[in-house]
C-alpha positions as CSV (number, residue, x, y, z in Angstrom):
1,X,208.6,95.3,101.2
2,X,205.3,94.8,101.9
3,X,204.3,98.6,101.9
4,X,205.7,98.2,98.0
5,X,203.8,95.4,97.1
6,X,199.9,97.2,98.7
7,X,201.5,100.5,96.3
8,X,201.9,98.5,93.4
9,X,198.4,96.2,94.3
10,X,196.8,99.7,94.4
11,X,197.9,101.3,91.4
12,X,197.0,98.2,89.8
13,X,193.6,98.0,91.2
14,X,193.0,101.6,90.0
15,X,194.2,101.1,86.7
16,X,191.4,98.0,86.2
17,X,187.9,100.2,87.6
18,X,189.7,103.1,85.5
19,X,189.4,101.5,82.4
20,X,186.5,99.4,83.3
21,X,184.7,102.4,83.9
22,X,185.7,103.9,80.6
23,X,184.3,101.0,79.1
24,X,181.4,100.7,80.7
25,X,180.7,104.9,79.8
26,X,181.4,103.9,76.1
27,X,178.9,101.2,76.2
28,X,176.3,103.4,77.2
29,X,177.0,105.7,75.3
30,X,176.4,103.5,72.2
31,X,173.3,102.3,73.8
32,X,172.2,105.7,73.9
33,X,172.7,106.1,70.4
34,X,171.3,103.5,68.9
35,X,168.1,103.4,71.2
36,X,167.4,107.1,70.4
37,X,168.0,108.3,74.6
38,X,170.4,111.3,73.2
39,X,168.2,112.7,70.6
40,X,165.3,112.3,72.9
41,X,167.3,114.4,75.9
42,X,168.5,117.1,73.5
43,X,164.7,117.4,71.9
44,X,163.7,117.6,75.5
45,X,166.1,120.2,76.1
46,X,165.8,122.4,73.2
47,X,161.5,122.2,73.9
48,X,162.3,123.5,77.2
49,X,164.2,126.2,75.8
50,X,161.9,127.7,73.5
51,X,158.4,127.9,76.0
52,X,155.9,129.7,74.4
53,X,153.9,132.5,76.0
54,X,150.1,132.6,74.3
55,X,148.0,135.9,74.6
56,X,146.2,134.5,77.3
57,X,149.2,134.0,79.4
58,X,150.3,137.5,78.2
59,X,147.5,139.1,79.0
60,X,147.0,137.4,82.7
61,X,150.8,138.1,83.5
62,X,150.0,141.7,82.8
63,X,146.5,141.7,84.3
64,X,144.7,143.2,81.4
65,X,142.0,141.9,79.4
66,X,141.0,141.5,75.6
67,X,139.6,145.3,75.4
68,X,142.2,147.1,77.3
69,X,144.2,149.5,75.2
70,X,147.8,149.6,73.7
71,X,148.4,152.6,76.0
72,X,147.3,150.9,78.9
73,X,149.4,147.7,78.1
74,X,152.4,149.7,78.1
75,X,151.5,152.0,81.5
76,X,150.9,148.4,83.1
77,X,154.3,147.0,81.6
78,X,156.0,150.1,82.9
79,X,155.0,149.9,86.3
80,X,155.7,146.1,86.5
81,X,158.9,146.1,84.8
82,X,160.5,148.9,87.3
83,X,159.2,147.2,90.3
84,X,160.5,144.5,89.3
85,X,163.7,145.7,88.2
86,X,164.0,147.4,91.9
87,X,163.5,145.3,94.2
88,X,162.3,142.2,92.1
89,X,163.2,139.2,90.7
90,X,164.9,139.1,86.7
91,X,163.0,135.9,86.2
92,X,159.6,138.3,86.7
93,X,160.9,140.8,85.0
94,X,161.7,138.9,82.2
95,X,158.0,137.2,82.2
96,X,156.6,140.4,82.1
97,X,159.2,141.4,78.8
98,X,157.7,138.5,77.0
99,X,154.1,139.2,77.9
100,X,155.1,142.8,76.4
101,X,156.5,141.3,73.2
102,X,153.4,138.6,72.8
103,X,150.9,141.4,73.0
104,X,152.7,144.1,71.1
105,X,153.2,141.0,68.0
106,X,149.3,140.3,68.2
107,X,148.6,143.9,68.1
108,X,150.6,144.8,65.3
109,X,149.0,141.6,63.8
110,X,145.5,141.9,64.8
111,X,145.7,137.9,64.9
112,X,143.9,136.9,69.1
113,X,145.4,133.0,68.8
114,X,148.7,133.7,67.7
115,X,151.6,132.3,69.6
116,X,154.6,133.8,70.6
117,X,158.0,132.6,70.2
118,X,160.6,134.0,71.8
């Protein structure tokens, strides 16, 4: 008998904080909302997203400078790509891609402050 009545005091219990809790994620939801929180967390995340690498950052991840040639640009991407892609890190490798892409757009464009979004 008393082994029921702890059962039923338990399920009971749990039903209470169950929806208590949903209520209490519901409320803060709307609080969310109407103070703005959720659009400020997603605008956070999608600026997070979408980094942009400037030529100077391009140019320094690469290691060249304003007067070094296309060809040597691409010789210098070559060399850190592979090593990377050996024995590297993808996150490096994928720094160096975009430094490749920044430089390549403000070569074909001929424009030094442009930045690059990628």
């Amino acid at each position: 008998m008393a082994g029921r009545i702890i059962a039923q005091f338990i399920v009971m219990g749990s039903g209470i904080l169950g929806r208590a809790f949903f209520q209490a994620y519901r409320q803060a939801l709307a609080n969310a909302s109407k103070t703005g929180v959720a659009q400020e967390a997603m605008q956070n995340a999608v600026r997070k997203a979408g980094k942009a690498i400037n030529e100077q950052e391009a140019r320094q991840i690469l290691g060249v400078t304003e007067h070094t040639s296309w060809e040597e640009i691409l010789q210098k991407y070559d060399k850190l790509f592979e090593n990377n892609a050996k024995a590297g890190s993808f996150y490096l490798q994928s720094k160096v891609l975009r430094a490749k892409e920044c430089l390549e757009a403000v070569y074909r464009s001929n424009d030094s402050e442009m930045m690059c979004n990628f």
